[in-house]
N, C-alpha and C positions, 0 to 999 in steps of 0.2 A: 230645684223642685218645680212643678210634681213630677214625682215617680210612678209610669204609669204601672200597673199590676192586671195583667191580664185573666177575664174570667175561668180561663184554665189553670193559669197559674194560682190563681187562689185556692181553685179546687184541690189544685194538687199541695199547697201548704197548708190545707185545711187537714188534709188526710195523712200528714207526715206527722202535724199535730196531734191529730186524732188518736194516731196511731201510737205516739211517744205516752198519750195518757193512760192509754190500755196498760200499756208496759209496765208503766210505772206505777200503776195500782189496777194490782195483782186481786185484792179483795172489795173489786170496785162492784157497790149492788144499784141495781137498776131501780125504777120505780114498777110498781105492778104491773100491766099490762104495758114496759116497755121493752126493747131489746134492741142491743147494740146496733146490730146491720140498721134495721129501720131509723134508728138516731141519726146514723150517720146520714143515710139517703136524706132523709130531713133536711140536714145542716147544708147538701149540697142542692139540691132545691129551693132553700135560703138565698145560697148564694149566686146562683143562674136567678132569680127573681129581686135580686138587690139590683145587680147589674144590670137589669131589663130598666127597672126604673128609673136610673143614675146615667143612663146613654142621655136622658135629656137635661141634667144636671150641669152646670159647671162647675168648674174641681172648685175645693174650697181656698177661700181666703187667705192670705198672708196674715202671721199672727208672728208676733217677735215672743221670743219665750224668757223667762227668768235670765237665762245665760246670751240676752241679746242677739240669740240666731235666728234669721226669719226662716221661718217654717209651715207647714200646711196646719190649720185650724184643724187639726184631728185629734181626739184625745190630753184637752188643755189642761195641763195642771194647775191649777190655782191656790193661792194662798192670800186670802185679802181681810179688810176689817169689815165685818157687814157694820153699818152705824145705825143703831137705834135711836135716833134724836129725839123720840116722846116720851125715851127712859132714859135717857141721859145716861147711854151706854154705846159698847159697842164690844162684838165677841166675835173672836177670829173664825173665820170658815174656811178650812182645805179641803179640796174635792177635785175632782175631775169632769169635765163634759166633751162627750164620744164624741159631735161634731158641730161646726158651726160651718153652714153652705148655705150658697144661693140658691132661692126658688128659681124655679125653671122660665127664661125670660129675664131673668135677674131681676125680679119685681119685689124684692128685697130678701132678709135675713133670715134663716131658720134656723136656732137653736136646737139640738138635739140629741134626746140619751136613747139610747140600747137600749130594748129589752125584751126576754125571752118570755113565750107565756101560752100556754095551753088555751086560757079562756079570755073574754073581749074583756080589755078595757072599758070601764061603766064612767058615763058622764061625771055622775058624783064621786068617784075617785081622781076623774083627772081636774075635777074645779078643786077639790080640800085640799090635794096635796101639796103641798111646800116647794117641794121641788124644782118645777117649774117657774116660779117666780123667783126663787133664789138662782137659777141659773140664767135669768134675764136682767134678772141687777149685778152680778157677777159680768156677763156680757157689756152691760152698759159703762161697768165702771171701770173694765178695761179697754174698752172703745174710747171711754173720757181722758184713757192714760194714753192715746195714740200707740195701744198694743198691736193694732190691727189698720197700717198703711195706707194700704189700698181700700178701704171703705170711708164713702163718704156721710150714712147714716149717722144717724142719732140716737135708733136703737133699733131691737131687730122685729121684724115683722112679725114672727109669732115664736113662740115655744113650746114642744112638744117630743111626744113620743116617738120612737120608730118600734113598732112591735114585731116580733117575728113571732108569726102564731104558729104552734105546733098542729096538724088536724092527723084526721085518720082517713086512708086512702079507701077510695071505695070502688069496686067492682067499675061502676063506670068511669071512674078517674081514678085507677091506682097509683097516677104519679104526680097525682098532685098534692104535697106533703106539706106544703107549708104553705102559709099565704104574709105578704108582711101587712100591716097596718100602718097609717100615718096619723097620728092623731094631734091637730094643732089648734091650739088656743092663744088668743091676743091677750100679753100681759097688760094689765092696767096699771095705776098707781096705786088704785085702792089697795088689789091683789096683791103688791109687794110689801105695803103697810099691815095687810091683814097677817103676811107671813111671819114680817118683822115683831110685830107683836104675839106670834107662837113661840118664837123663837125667846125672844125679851121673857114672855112667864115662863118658859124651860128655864133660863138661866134660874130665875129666882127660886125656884123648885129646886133646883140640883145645890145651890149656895145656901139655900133656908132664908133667904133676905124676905 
């Protein structure tokens, strides 16, 4: 590794995709002012504006995976104990996170999830959510576990979103269909303690303790 994937050839896996889901559902309904063709151009607009950005990127990180193979930080599967130590607990978390790559410059780490979305992400959605601090102690604490080689951090420079916004083409830009978003926030301590503890009163809500 890595395997490079050229921006054509994505497109063209994108559209074999595409195309297998049409097939495969037969009674697939749109949302109201949407339509197939248009989605598609979307998705490939997506993808010619990923790859613009990512020319200045270096590929991600070596990450060793459950079965010991080192492999590209793409799509980590996790299964760890997040530890509550101010409840004197601790409750399994399995998830996945899309990627983990270097900023451009290698001037550290960016944690990062996918996500698809017609409208902006709002500041006060990206501070409440859980999310993100849970995917930076998840980072941390397989970084502690020497999961990831070649990195000589202590934790990663930020965590955040990649959005791909959907818009609507207009007369004087009909091809420009999508735009992506990056949106990153520096986890704290506090931030992962404020998570740990949404998490800790779920527990007791879902047990009745």
């Amino acid at each position: 590794f890595p395997v490079t994937i050229h921006e054509q050839e994505m497109m063209d896996l994108f559209e074999e995709e595409w195309l297998k889901g049409l097939d495969g559902n037969k009674n697939l309904i749109f949302k109201k002012n949407e339509q197939k063709e248009n989605l598609f151009s979307i998705g490939l607009d997506i993808i010619h504006k990923y790859y613009g950005f990512h020319k200045v990127c270096p590929p991600p990180p070596a990450f060793i995976n459950e079965e010991g193979e080192e492999v590209p930080a793409v799509e980590i599967t996790f299964n760890i104990e997040l530890e509550m130590e101010d409840y004197k607990t601790s409750k399994p978390i399995t998830g996945k996170i899309d990627l983990i790559t270097e900023l451009p410059m290698k001037t550290g780490i960016f944690v990062l999830d996918h996500k698809t979305s017609s409208k902006d992400y709002t500041e006060f959605k990206v501070n409440t959510a859980t999310q993100l601090p849970l995917y930076a102690y998840v980072f941390r604490k397989l970084l502690s576990e020497g999961r990831f080689p070649g990195l000589k951090c202590k934790k990663e420079a930020y965590a955040g979103y990649n959005v791909f916004k959907k818009m609507e083409a207009t007369k004087k830009d009909p091809n420009n269909l999508a735009e992506i978003v990056y949106i990153r926030k520096k986890i704290s301590d506090e931030d992962i303690d404020h998570m740990k503890t949404i998490y800790a009163m779920a527990g007791l809500i879902v047990t009745g303790k």
